[in-house]
N, C-alpha and C positions, 0 to 999 in steps of 0.2 A: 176309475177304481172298479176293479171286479166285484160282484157281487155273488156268494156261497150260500147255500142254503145245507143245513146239518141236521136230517131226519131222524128222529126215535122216537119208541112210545113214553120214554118220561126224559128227566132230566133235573141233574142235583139241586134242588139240598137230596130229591128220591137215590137210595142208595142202588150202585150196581156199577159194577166192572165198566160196561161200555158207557155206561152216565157219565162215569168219571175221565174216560178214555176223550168221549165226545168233547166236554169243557175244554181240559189240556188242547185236543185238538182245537177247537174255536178260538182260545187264547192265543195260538201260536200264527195262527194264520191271522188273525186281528192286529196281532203285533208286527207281521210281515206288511200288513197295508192293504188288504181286502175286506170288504163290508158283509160280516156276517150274521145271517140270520139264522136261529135255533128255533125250529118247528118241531113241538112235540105237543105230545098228550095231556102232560103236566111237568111241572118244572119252575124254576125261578131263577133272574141271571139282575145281578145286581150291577156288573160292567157296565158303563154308559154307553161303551165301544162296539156290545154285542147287543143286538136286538131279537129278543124272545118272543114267537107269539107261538101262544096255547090252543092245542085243538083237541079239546078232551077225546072228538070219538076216533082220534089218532092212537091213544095209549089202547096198554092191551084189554079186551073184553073180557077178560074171565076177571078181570079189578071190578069192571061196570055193570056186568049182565054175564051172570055164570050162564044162566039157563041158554040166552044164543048162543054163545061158547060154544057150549054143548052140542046145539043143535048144529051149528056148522059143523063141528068132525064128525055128526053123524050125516047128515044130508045135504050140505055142500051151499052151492049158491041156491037151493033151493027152499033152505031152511025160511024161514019167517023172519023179517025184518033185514035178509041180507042184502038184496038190494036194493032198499031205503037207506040203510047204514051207507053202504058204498055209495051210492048218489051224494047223501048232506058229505061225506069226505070229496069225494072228487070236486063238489064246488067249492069246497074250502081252501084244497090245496091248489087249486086251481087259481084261484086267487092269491094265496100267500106267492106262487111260483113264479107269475107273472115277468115278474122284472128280474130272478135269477139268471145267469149266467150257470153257474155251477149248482148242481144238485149232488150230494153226497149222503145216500141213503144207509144209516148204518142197521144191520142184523132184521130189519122190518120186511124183506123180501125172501127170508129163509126160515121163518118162523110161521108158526100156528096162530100166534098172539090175537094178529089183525087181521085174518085172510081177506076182510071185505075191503080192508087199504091194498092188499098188494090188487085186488082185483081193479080201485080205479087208479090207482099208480097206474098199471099198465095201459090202462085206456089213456090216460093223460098223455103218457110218455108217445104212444103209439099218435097219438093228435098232435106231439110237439116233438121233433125229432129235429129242431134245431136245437136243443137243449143238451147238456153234457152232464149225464149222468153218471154215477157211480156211484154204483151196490158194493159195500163194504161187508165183507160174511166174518164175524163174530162164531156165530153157530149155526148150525144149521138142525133143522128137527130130525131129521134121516139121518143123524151124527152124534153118535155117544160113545163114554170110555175107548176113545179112540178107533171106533169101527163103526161101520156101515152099519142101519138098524131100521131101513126100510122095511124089512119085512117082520119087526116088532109093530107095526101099527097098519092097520086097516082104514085110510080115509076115504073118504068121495072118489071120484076120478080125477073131479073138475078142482078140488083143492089140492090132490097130487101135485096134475098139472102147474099151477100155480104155484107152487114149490118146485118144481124140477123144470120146468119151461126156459129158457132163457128169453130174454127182451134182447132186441136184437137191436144192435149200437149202444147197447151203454157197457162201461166196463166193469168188470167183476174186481173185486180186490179182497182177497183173504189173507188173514193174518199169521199163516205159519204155511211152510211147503206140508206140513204133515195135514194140514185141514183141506189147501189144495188140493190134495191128492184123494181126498176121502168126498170131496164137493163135486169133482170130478166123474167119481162110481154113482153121487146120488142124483146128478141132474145130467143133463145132455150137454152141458157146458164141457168142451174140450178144456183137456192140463193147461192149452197152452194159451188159452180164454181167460185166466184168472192170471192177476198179477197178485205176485206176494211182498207185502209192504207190514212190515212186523209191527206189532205194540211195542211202545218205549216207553222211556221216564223221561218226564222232564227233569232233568236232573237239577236245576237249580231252583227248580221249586221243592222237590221232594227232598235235598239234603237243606233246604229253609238258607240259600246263601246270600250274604246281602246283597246289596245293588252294588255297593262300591267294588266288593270280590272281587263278584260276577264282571264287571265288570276288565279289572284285570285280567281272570281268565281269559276273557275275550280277544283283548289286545293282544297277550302272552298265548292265544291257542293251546289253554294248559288243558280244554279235556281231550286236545288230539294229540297230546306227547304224552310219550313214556320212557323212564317213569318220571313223575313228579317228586323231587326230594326235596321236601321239606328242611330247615333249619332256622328255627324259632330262636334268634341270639340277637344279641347287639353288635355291630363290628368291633369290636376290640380283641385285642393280641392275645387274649388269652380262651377267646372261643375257640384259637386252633384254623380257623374257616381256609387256612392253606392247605391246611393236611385234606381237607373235604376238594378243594380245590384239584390235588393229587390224585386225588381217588377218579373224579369227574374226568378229567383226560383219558385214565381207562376204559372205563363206563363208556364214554361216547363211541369208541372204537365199534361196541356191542349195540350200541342205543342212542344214533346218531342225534334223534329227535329231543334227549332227555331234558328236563327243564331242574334248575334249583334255584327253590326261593328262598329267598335270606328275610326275614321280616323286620327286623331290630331296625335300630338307629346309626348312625355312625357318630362316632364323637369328633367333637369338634376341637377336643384338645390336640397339642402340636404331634404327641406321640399318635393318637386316632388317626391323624390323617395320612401320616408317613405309613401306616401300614394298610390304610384303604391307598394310597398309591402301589403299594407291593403287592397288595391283591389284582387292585387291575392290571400290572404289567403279567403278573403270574396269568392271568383272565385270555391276555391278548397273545402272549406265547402258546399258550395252550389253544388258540383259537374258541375259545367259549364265552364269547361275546354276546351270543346270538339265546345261549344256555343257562347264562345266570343271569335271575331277576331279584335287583335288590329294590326292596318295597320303600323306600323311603326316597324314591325317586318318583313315586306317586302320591305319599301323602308323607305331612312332616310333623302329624301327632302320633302317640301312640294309638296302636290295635284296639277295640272294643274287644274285649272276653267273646263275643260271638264272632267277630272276624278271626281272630285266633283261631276259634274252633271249625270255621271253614275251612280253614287252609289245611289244619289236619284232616278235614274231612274228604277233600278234595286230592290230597297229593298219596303218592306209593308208601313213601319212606322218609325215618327221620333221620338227619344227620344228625349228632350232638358229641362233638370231639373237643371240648373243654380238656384243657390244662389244667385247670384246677377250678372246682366250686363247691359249695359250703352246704348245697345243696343237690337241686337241682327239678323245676316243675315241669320241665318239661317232660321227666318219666312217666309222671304222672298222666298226665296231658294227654300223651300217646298210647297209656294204659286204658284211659275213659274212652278214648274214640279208635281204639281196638288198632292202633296204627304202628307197623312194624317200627320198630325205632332201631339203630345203630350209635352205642356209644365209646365213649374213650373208658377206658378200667380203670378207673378212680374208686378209691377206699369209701369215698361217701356214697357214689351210684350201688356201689355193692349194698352200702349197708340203708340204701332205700328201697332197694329191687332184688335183691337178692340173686340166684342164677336164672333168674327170671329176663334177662334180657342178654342181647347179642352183644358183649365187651369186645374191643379193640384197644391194640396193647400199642399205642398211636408211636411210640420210640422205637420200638422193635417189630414190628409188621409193613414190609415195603406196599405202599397204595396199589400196586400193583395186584397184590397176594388178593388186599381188602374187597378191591375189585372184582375179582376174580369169585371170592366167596356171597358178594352181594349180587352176580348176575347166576350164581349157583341158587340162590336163595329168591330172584324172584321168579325163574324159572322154573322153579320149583312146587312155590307157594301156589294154590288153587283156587283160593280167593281173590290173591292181587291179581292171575291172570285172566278170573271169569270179571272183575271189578274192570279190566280193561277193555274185554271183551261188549260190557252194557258199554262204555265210556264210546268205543270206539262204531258199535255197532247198532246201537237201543238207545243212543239219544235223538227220544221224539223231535226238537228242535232240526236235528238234519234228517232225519228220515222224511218228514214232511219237505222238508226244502229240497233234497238230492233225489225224494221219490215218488212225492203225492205232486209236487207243483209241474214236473213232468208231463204228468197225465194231461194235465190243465193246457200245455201249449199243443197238445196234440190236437186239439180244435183251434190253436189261436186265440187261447184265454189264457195266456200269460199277461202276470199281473202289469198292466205299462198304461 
């Protein structure tokens, strides 16, 4: 088992963008199978799976000691107590680092924060160059309101230096082409020296989805298809789910990948089941075998209220082409989690929704037409296409796996 080291000056519950970015990170890669360790300044990690050690004069000094602060952006390594400070860190981390494999320094080598850590960082790294580092740049000081602002500040030479210097063998990793490009003008580091590996969400943390879901998604690859349609129904002949069926054979023409989940149950009476056979034969004609996931081939009680609310959370669009209902919650449903819905034009849907929602006149509208106006509509839509665009692009989970673990075999630290 590989072992990771995840450098910053603090670390949550302390709040801040890369605190929180860090965690996410160390979760993910703990869950792929590598032993990680979180070196910071302050911080607390409750995982049994991560191991935390604290080195207070790692965090940043203007929290510990404004006055050296100070004194370093005015007179550099020269100031008073700087390298005492750097000494007690170099034996510190010199010792945390010992047995890493991987070192993954996030925003502590482009910042002002700690100048006396980036100075024995570099002695360390420079004494151990069999080690596989990587500088991750969050910010950089020379980099504000999107422009270059070196010459907004006047430091030492030798803290310049140290900010604009590159270490030579480790790799650079920024978090947008656009930071790239400005990290670029403020240090000696070549464009083509930095690799750009973006912030993501972890998405099934951040939309709170359960384990059992998640799960599904996984097996179903529902956050790399699109789109995801939803339909919250029980099988029975009056949800219509053929006409949706009709429509899917369109749709796939445009959206080969598309997925629909049916959640309901199937009944068990003799009429239930002759029309889940007419479903599946409609299923295998149409070749969407591989397109329709009925949930109750995973589990054989009803949804919790929070699994529900996942799968609206999680899919494009609702289907709901009922023949008839007396009401109808899934309007609702779809109203609370902001989720495009598509229904049949029933007197009751009206008089719960008013012209508030997309009706379908399911007797008189060929699936084809329907088709045709819902690949108008999500092509359209600029939410559902930036929603697929995180889904497809900014989920942390693969961005670490297709772009961070990468880096790691380039030395022959791949995780085995």
């Amino acid at each position: 088992m590989k072992k990771i080291a995840l450098l910053h000056f603090s670390y949550p519950p302390n709040i801040g963008g890369v605190e929180v970015f860090i965690k996410e990170q160390a979760n993910i890669l703990a869950k792929i199978g590598y032993e990680i360790t979180i070196i910071t300044g302050a911080g607390k990690e409750v995982d049994s799976t991560i191991k935390l050690v604290e080195i207070p004069e790692i965090q940043s000094i203007y929290n510990t000691d404004k006055k050296l602060y100070k004194e370093i952006l005015t007179q550099g390594t020269k100031s008073q107590g700087f390298m005492e400070l750097a000494k007690i860190i170099g034996e510190k981390i010199s010792k945390e680092l010992e047995f890493q494999d991987v070192i993954i320094v996030h925003n502590m080598l482009s910042l002002t924060h700690n100048i006396p850590f980036i100075y024995a960082f570099k002695k360390y790294i420079l004494e151990h160059q069999e080690k596989k580092v990587i500088s991750w740049i969050h910010d950089h000081k020379y980099i504000g309101f999107d422009k270059v602002r070196i010459n907004d500040f006047s430091l030492p030479s030798d803290v310049n230096n140290l900010l604009t210097e590159k270490i030579d063998d480790i790799k650079y990793v920024a978090i947008s082409n656009s930071l790239k490009n400005l990290v670029s003008k403020v240090t000696n580091l070549k464009s083509e020296e930095i690799t750009v590996i973006p912030n993501g969400m972890n998405i099934k943390e951040f939309l709170e989805i359960d384990d059992f879901v998640f799960d599904i998604v996984e097996k179903n690859s529902l956050l790399e298809r699109f789109p995801v349609i939803l339909s919250p129904v029980n099988i029975i002949e009056r949800k219509n789910i053929e006409f949706s069926l009709d429509i899917l054979f369109h749709l796939k023409k445009v959206y080969p990948g598309l997925a629909y989940v049916l959640t309901g149950k199937i009944s068990h009476h003799k009429e239930g089941k002759k029309y889940l056979e007419m479903l599946n034969k409609k299923i295998e004609k149409y070749s969407l075998k591989n397109n329709v996931i009925f949930l109750n081939e995973f589990i054989k009680r009803s949804l919790h209220k929070s699994e529900v609310h996942d799968f609206y959370s999680l899919c494009d669009i609702i289907f709901y082409f009922s023949k008839s209902e007396n009401f109808g919650l899934p309007l609702l449903e779809a109203t609370l989690t902001k989720t495009p819905i598509f229904l049949s034009d029933l007197l009751v849907f009206r008089e719960v929704g008013g012209e508030n929602f997309t009706y379908v006149d399911c007797k008189n509208t060929p699936p084809e037409n329907v088709a045709k106006n819902i690949v108008d509509f999500l092509e359209s839509n600029k939410l559902i296409a930036m929603n697929r665009v995180v889904k497809e692009d900014y989920n942390l989970v693969h961005i670490i796996e297709k772009q961070l673990l990468p880096l790691f075999e380039d030395s022959n630290l791949s995780n085995s």
